[in-house]
N, C-alpha and C positions, 0 to 999 in steps of 0.2 A: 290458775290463780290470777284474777287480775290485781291491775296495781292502781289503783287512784290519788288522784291529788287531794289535798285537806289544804285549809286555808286557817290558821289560827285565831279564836279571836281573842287572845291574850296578846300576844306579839304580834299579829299577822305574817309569821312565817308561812311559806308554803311547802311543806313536804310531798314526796311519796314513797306512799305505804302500800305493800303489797298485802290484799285481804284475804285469808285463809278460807271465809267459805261464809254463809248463812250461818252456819250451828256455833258459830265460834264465838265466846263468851267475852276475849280479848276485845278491847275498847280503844281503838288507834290513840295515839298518843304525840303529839307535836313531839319533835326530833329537837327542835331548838331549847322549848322551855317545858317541855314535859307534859302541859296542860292535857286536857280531855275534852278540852272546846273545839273540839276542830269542825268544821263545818267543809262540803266536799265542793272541790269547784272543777271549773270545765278544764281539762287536758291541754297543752299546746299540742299543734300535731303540725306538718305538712304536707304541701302538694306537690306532686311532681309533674311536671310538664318538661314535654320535649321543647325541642330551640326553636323547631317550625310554630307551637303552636303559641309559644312566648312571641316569635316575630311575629306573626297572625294578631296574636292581640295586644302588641303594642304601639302605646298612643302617646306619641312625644309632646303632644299640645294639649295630654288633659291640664284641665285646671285641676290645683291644689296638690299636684305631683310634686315633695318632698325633695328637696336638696338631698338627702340620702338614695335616694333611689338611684339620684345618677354619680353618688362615691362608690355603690354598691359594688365590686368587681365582678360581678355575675350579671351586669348590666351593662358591661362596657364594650363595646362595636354593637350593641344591638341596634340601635339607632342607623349605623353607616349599614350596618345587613339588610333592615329592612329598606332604606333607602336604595339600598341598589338590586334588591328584587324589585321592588317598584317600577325603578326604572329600567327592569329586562338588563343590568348588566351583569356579570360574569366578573367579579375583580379577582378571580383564580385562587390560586390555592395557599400565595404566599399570605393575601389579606385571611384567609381563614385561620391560617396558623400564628400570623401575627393578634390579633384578637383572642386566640383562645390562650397563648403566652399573655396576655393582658389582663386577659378573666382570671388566669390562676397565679399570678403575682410572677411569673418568671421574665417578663421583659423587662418590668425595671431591674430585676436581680440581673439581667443579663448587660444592661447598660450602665451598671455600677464597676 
């Protein structure tokens, strides 16, 4: 049974509905206002990439790179990482676990 998205065009809510089959008579239904407009839109989905292959393609000097990208905590030592594969150095093991405390929100919890 898959599930798709609907986009309202009464309210523009966007639900999802799980669709029972081809043979099924039921007429999806907006969750928010009940309507029968729904109209079907594309999925959000994501990607997963390993750390190598984020370091690999990231580009700290693209143009139109977003203020958000670098609050994002999933983006933060990737910059000093790629930089110091770059530069063949080795900053060992405490910079790895310091940066991934950083990525998952526990170095500032730990220095409060």
């Amino acid at each position: 049974m898959p599930i798709y998205e609907y986009q309202c065009a009464r309210c523009a809510a966007v639900s999802a509905l799980v669709v029972l089959g081809s043979g099924s008579n039921d007429k999806p239904r907006c969750q928010s206002c009940g309507s029968a407009r729904l109209r079907r839109v594309m999925s959000t989905f994501a990607v997963v990439a390993s750390e190598a292959s984020r370091l690999a393609n990231l580009d700290t000097s693209a143009a139109g790179r977003s203020e958000s990208f670098y609050k994002d905590a999933r983006n933060v030592g990737l910059g000093a990482k790629k930089r110091a594969q770059q530069m063949g150095v080795n900053l060992g093991r405490g910079f790895d676990e310091t940066v991934e405390k950083a990525r998952s929100g526990k170095l500032v919890k730990d220095m409060l």
